[in-house]
C-alpha positions as CSV (number, residue, x, y, z in Angstrom):
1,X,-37.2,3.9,13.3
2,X,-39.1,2.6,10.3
3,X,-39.9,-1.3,10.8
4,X,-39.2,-1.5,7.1
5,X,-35.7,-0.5,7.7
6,X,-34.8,-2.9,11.0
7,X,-32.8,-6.0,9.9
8,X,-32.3,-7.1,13.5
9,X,-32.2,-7.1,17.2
10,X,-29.8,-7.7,20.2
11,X,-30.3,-10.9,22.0
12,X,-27.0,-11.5,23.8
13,X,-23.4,-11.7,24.1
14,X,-21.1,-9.3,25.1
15,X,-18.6,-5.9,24.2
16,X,-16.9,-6.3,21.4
17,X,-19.1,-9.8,20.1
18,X,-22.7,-8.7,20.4
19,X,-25.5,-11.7,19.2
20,X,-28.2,-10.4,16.8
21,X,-31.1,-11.9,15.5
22,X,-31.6,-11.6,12.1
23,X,-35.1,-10.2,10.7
24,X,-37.0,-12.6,8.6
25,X,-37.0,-11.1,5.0
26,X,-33.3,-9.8,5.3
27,X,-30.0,-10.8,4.2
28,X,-27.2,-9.8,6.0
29,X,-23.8,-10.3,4.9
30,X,-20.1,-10.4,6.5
31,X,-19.1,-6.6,7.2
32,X,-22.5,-5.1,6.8
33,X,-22.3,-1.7,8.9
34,X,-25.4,-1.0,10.8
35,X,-26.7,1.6,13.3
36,X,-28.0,0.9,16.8
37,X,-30.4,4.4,18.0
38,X,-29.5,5.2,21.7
39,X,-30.4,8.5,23.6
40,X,-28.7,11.5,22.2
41,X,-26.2,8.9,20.5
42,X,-25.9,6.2,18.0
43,X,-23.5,3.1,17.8
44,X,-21.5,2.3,14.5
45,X,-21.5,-1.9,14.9
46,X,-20.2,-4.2,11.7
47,X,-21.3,-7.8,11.2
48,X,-17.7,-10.0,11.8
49,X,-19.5,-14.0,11.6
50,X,-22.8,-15.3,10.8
51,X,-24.5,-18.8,12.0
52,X,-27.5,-20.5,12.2
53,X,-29.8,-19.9,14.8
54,X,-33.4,-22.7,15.5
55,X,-36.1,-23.3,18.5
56,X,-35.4,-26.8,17.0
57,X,-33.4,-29.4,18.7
58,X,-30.1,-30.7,16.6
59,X,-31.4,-34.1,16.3
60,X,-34.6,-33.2,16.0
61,X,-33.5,-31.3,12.9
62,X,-31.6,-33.8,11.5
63,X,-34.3,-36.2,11.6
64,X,-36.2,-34.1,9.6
65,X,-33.8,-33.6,6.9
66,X,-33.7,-37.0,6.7
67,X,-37.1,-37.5,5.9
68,X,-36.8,-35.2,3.2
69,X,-34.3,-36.5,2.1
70,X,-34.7,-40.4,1.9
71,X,-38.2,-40.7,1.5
72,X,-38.6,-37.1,-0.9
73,X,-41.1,-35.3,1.4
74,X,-41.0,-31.6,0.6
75,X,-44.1,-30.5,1.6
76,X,-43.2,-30.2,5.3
77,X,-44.1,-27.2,6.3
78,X,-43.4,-25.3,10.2
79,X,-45.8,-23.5,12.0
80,X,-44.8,-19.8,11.5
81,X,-41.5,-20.4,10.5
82,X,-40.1,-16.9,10.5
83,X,-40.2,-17.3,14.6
84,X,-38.7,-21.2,14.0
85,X,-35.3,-21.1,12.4
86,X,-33.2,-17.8,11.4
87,X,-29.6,-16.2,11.7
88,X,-27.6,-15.0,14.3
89,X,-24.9,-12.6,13.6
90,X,-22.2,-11.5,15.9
91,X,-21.1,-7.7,15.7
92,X,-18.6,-5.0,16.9
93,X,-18.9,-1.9,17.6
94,X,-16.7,0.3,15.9
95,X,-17.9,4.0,16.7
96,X,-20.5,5.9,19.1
97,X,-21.5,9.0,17.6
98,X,-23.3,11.7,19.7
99,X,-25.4,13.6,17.9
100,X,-25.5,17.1,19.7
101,X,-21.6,17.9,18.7
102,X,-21.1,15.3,16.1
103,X,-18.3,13.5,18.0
104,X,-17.0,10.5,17.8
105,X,-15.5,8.2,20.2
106,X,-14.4,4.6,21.0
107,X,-17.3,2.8,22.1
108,X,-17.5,1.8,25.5
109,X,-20.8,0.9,26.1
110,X,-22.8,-1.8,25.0
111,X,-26.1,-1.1,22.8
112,X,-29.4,-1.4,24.8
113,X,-30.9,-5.0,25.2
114,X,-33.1,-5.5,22.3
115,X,-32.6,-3.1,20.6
116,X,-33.2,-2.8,17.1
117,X,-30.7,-2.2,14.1
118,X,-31.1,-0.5,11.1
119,X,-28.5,-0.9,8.2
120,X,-26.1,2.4,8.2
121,X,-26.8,4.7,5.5
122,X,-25.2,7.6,3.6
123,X,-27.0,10.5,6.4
124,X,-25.0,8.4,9.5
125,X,-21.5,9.4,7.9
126,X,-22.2,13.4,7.9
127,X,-20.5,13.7,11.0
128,X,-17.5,12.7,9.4
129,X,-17.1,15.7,7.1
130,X,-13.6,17.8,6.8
131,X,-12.7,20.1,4.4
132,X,-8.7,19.8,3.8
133,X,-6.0,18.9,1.2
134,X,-6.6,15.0,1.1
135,X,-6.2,11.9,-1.4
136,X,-9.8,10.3,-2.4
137,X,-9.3,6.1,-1.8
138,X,-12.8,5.0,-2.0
139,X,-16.6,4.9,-0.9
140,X,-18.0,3.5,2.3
141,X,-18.6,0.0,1.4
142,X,-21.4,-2.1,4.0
143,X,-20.7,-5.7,3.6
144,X,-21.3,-6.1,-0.7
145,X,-23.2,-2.4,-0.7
146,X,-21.5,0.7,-1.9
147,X,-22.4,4.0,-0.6
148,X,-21.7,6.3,-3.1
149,X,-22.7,9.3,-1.6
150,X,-20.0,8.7,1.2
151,X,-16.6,9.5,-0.5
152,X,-13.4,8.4,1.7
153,X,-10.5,10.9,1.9
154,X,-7.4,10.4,3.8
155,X,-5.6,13.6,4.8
156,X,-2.6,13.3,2.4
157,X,0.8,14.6,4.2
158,X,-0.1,12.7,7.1
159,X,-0.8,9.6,5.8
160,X,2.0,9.5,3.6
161,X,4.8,10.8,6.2
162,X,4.1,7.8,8.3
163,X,4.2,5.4,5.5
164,X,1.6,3.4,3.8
165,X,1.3,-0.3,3.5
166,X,-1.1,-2.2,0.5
167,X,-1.4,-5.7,1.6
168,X,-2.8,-8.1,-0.7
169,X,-2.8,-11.3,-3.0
170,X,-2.5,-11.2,-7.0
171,X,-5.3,-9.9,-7.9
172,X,-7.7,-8.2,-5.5
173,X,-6.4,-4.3,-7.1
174,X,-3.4,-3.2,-5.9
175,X,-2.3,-1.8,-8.8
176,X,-6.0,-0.1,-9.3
177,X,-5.7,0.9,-5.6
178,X,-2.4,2.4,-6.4
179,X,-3.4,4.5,-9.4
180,X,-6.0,5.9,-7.7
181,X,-3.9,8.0,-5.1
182,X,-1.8,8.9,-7.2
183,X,-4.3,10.1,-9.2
184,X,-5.5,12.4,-6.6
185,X,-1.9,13.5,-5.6
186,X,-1.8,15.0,-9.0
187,X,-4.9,17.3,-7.9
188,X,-1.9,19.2,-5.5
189,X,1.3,19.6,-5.3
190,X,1.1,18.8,-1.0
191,X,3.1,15.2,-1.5
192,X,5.6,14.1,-4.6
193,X,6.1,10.6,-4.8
194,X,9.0,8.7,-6.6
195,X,7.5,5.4,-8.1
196,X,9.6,2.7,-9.5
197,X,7.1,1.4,-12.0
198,X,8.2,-2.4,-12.8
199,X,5.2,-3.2,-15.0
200,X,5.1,0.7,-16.3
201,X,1.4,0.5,-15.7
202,X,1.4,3.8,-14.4
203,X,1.5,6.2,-16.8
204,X,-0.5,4.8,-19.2
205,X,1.3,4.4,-22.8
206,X,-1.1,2.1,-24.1
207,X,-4.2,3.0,-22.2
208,X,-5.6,5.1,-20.0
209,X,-3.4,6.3,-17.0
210,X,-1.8,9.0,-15.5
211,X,-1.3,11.3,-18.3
212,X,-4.9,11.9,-18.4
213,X,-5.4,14.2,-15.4
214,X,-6.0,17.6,-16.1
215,X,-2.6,18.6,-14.0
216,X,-0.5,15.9,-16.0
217,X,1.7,18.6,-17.4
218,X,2.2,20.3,-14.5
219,X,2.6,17.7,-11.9
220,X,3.9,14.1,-13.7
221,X,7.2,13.6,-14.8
222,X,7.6,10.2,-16.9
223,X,11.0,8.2,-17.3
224,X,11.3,5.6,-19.9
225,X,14.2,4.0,-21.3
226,X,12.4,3.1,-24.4
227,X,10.9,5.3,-27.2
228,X,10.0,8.1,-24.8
229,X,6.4,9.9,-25.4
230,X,6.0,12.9,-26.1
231,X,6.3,15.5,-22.8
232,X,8.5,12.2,-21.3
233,X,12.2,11.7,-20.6
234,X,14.5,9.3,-21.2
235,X,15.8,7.5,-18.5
236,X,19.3,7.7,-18.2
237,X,21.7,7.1,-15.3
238,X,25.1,7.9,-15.5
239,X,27.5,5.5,-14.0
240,X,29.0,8.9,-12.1
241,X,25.9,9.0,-10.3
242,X,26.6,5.6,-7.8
243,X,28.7,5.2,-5.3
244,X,29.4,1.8,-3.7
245,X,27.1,2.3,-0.8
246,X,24.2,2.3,-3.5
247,X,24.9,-1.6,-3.5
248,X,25.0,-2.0,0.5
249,X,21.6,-3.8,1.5
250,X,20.5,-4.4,-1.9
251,X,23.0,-7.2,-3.3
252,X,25.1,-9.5,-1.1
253,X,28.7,-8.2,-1.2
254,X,31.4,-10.0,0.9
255,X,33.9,-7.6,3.0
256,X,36.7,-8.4,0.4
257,X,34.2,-7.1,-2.7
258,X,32.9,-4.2,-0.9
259,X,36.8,-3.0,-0.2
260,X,37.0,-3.4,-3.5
261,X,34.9,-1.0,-4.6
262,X,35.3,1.1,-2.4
263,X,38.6,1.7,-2.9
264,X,38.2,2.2,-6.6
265,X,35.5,4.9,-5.7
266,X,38.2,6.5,-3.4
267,X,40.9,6.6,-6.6
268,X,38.3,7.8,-9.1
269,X,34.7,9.0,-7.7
270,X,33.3,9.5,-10.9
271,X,34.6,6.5,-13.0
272,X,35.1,3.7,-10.7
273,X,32.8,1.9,-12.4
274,X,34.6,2.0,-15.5
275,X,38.0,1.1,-14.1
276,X,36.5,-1.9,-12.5
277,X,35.0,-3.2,-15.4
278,X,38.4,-2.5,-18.0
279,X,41.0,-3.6,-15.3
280,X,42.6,-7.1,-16.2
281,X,43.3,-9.0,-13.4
282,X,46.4,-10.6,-14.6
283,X,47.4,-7.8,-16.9
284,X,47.6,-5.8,-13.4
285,X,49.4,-8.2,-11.2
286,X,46.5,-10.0,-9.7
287,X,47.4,-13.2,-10.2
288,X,45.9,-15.6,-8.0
289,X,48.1,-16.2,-4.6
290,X,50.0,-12.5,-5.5
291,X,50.2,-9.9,-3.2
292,X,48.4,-7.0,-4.8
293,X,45.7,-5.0,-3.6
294,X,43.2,-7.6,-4.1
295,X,43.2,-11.2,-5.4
296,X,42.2,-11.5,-9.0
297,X,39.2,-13.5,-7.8
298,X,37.8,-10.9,-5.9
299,X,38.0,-8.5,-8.7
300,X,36.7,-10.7,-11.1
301,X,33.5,-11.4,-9.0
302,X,33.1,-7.5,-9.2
303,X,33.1,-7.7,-12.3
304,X,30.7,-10.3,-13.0
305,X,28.0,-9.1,-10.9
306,X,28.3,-5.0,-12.2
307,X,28.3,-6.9,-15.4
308,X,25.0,-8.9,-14.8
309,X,23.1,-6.5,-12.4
310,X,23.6,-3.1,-14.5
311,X,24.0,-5.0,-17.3
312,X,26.9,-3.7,-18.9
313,X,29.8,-4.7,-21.5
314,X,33.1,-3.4,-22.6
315,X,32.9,-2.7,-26.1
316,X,36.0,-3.2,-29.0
317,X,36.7,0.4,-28.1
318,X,37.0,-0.1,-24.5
319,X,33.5,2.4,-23.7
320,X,31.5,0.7,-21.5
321,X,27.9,0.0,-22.8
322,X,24.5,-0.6,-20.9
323,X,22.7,-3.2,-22.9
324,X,19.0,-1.9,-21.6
325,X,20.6,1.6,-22.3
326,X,19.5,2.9,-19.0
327,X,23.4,3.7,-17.2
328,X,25.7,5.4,-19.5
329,X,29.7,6.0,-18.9
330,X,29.5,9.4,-21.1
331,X,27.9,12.4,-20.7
332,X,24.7,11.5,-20.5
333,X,22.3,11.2,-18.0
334,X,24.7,13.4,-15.7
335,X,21.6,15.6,-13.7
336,X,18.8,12.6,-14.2
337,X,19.2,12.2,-10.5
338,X,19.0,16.1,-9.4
339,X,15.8,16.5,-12.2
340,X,13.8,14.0,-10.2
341,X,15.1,14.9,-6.5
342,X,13.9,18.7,-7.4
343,X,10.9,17.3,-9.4
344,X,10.0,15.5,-5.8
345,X,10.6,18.6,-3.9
346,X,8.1,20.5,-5.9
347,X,5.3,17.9,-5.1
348,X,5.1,16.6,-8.2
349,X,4.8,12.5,-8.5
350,X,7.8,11.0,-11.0
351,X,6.9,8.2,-12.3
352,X,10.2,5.3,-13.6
353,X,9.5,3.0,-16.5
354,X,11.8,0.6,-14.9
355,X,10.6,-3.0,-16.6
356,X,13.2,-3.3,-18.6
357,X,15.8,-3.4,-15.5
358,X,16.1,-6.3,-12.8
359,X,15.0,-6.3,-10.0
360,X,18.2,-5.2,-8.1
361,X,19.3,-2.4,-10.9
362,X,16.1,-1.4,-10.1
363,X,16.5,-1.0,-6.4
364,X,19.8,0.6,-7.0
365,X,18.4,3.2,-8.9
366,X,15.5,4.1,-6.3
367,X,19.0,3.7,-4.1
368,X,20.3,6.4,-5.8
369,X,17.2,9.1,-5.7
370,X,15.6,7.8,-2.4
371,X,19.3,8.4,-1.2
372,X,19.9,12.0,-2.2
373,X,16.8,13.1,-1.6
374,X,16.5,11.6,2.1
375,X,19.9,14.1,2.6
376,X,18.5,16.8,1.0
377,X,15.3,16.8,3.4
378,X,17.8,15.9,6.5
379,X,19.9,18.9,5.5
380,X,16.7,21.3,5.3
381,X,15.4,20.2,8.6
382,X,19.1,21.5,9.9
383,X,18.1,25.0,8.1
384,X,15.2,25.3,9.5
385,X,13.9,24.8,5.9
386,X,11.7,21.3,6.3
387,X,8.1,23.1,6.7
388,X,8.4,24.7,3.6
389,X,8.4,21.7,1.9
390,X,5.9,19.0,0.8
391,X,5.8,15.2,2.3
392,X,7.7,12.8,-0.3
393,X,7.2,9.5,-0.5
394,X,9.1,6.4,-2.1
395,X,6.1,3.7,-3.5
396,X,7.8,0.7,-4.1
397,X,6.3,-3.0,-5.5
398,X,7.2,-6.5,-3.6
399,X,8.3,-4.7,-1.0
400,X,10.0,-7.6,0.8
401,X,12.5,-7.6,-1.3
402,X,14.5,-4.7,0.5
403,X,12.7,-4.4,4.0
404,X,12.2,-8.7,4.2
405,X,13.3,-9.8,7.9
406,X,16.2,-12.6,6.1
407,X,17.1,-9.4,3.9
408,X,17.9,-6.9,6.6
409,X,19.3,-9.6,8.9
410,X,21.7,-11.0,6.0
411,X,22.7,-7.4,4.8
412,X,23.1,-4.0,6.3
413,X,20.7,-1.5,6.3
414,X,19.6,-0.1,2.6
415,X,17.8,3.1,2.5
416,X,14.6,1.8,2.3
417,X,14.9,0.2,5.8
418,X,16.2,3.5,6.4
419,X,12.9,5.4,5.2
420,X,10.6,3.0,6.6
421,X,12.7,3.4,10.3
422,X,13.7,7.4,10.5
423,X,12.1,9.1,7.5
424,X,9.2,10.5,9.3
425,X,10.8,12.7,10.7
426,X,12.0,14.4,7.7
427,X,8.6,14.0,6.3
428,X,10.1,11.0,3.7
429,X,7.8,8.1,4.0
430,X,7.3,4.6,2.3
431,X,4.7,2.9,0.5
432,X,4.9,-0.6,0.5
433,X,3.1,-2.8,-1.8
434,X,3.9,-6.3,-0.5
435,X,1.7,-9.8,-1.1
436,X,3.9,-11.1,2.1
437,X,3.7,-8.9,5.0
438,X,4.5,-12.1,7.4
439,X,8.1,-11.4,6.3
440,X,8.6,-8.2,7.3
441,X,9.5,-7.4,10.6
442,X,7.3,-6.1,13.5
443,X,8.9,-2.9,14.5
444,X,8.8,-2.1,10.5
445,X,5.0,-2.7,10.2
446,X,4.2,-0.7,13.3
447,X,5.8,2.4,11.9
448,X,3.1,1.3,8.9
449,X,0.8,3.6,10.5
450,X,-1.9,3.4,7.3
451,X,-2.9,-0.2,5.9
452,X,-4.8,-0.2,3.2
453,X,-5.5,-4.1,3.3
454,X,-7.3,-6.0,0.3
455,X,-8.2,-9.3,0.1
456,X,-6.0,-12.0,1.0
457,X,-6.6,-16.0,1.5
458,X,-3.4,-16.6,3.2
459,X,-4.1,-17.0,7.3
460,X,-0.4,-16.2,8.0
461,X,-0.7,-12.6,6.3
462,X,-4.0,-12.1,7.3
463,X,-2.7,-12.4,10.8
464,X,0.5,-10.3,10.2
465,X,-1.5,-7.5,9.4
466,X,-4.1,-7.8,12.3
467,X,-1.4,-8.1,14.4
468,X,0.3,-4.9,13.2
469,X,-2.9,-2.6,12.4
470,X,-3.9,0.6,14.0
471,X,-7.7,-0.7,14.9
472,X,-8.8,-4.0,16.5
473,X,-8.9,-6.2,13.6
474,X,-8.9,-9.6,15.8
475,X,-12.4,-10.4,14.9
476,X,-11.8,-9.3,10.8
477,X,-9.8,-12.1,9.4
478,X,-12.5,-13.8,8.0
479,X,-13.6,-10.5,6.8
480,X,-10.5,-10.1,5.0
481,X,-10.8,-13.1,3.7
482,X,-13.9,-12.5,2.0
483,X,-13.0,-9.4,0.5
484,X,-13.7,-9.0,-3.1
485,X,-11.6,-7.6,-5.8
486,X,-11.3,-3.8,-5.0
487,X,-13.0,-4.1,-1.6
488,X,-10.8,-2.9,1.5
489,X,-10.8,-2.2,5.0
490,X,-8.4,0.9,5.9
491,X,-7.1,0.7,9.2
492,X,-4.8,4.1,10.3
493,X,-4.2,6.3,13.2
494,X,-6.1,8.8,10.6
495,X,-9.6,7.6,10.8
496,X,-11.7,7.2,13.8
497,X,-12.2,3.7,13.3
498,X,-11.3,0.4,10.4
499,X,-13.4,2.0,7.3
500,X,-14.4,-0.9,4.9
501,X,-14.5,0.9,1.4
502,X,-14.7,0.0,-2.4
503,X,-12.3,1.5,-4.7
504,X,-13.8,2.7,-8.1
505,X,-12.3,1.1,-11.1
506,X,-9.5,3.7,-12.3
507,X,-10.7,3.6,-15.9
508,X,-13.8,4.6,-14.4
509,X,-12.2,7.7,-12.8
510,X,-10.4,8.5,-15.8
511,X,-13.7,8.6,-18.0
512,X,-14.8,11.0,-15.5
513,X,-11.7,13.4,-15.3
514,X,-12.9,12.9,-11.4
515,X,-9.8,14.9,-9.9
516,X,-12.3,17.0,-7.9
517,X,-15.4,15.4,-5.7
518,X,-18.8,16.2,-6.6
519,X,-20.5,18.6,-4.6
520,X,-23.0,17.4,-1.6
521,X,-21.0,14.0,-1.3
522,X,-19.9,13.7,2.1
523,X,-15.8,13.6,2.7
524,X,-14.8,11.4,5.0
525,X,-11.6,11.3,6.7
């Protein structure tokens, strides 16, 4: 090993919280990767805390910073003081790597006593190479260093069958994180992906996104209410497209209300809505305290909140009206919901302008397509039909909002739960983007089986998602903590240990038309 090259040595400790001693010279940061050389074999270890380390007594010291300090002496000088004071860091090991196979396995071995490190570089990651349909997330980050010559891939229909969660705080890149696959699921047509776009970020109107990649044409379908582009669709639901259960998990409806609806959809399937919304309580014998079907109150409450969540008015002429234009009680917007199912069935990724909708109208809507085609892939399973198809997958923002412990304990089931619980084996998955993953229940984060966690200054979510992660992560919260923005650490049952990467800017990619790596880069899965 080149002396050059050695920024430390083992002094101590024990598995899983080895001491090194820093080299004079060097500067090692929190989640530096570095290589210790063993026979036939090397370890993978990653730097988790660093402290001060001194032959010096404490007081001893502090008397001397005193006399620097109060009476201005700077001129003290120690004898050799590269062997006097320095840094200890503590470290992991995350991999062992033999090198006559290329193999890699959990490390159960310490590294030898005094032994020296080296900081990893882009030849230790070779083993790692895999040719096969996969999403590009990142490069190999070592503490602040990017390798660039060590491209991360994730193999794309198994990471996305067992659902993905993106932890992080306003901020750090989710959204640049989030561009970036689906970027790369663009390349293929292996997973489609519904995503309900609440900031229509996505595409890219007004800048670059989606509709950049080469395969744009073929493989992204856009939906906007407003002003559609040119190659993009209108949005347009028709209110003969939702059935009361839509609403089950998503708003709070009392027994009474639910009935209600219900038993409009039962005397009219395809205008219940309507008939809700142009009944008159009292013109129909609902007065309050009558006997009829339903108290007047009840229907009126129906009323109100179709009226507020999908926004919609009776007109002079008695048509109902969606004021954000999205439902419609005509014609239109009769096989929006089939387009997109088939659209996801083909592998393509659909893509929902849905900022001008609410946050519930919203989820009713992914209700409606997440719905259909969860039954579509259940029914080809029962054919014998599932292999055939591609992996789907549902990415949805603030992800608490339909998979939250108080929501699915207050409410029944919604189809996201659903997903998130069963859809694995229809090869439906999730992914969650969620700032709050401390409110989302266990069993749901374990069936997480990919985190792609960025950085995150809240202790409570930091500890969620160690708790709930694939690798060891009980010595990485302050690791998290001091991630930058676009630095992550993936943790999945896909990778042979926690990968710290940095994901490129997306304009970045886009300038590049990057949809295919670079030849002699090593892929890393």
């Amino acid at each position: 090993m080149d002396e050059i090259s050695i920024v430390g040595q083992v002094v101590g400790g024990s598995f899983g919280d080895i001491v090194i001693r820093q080299k004079a010279g060097t500067n090692l940061e929190i989640g530096d990767l570095m290589v210790s050389e063993e026979n036939g074999s090397f370890l993978i270890l990653q730097v988790f805390a660093l402290e001060y380390g001194s032959q010096i007594q404490d007081k001893m010291q502090q008397m001397m910073s005193g006399v620097n300090l109060e009476q201005g002496i700077v001129d003290v000088n120690f004898y050799e003081p590269e062997f006097v004071n320095y840094v200890l860091a503590r470290i992991k090991p995350l991999a062992r790597v033999y090198r006559e196979n290329n193999d890699v396995k959990i490390p159960k071995s310490l590294p030898s006593f005094f032994n020296k490190l080296r900081l990893i570089d882009k030849d230790d990651l070779k083993f790692l190479q895999k040719e096969k349909e996969s999403i590009f997330v990142g490069h190999i980050r070592s503490g602040s260093k990017i390798i660039k010559e060590a491209e991360v891939w994730l193999p794309a229909e198994d990471v996305f069958s067992h659902h993905v969660l993106i932890p992080a705080t306003t901020g750090r890149g989710k959204s640049n994180l989030v561009k970036t696959i689906l970027w790369h699921l663009l390349d293929a047509n292996k997973v489609g992906a519904l995503v309900l776009d609440a900031h229509d970020e996505y595409y890219g109107r007004t800048g670059p996104g989606l509709k950049d990649h080469s395969k744009a044409k073929d493989n992204l379908v856009y939906y906007t209410p407003s002003h559609p582009p040119v190659g993009a669709n209108r949005l347009t639901i028709n209110l003969e497209s939702i059935r009361p259960d839509h609403f089950e998990g998503i708003i709070e409806l009392s027994d009474p209300q639910l009935a209600a609806m219900r038993m409009a959809f039962r005397k009219n399937p395809r205008g219940w809505i309507s008939d809700l919304m142009k009944t008159s309580a009292v013109d129909a014998g609902m007065e309050p305290g009558g006997r009829a079907e339903f108290a007047a109150a009840t229907l009126m409450v129906v009323q109100r909140k179709l009226r507020l969540i999908l926004s919609l008015d009776v007109d002079e002429e008695q048509v109902i009206v969606s004021r954000h234009e999205v439902f419609d009680s005509t014609t239109r917007g009769l096989n929006t919901v089939d387009d997109i199912v088939r659209d996801i069935e083909q592998g393509k990724v659909v893509v929902l302008d849905t900022s001008r909708l609410g946050d519930e109208a919203e989820l009713i809507v992914g209700n409606i397509i997440a719905s259909k085609l969860l039954q579509k892939y259940k029914d080809a399973k029962a054919t014998g039909e599932l292999d055939r198809k591609p992996v789907a997958t549902i990415v949805i923002e603030e992800a608490p909002r339909v998979i939250g412990e108080d929501v699915l304990k207050s409410r029944n089931d919604n189809i996201y739960a659903t997903i998130a619980k069963e859809g694995r084996k229809f090869k439906v998955g999730l992914t969650a983007i969620t700032q709050l993953s401390s409110v989302i229940p266990k069993t749901i984060l374990a069936n997480m089986n990919t985190k792609i966690i960025l950085g995150n200054e809240m202790k409570q979510e930091r500890e969620a998602i160690i708790a709930s992660a694939s690798q060891d992560l009980s010595e990485d919260d302050k690791n998290i903590a001091s991630l930058d923005k676009g630095e992550a650490i993936i943790s999945s049952i896909f990778v042979p240990f926690a990968m710290p990467i940095k994901v490129p800017l997306f304009e970045d990619i886009v300038k590049s038309k990057g949809s295919s790596p670079q030849p002699g880069k090593t892929k890393v899965f």
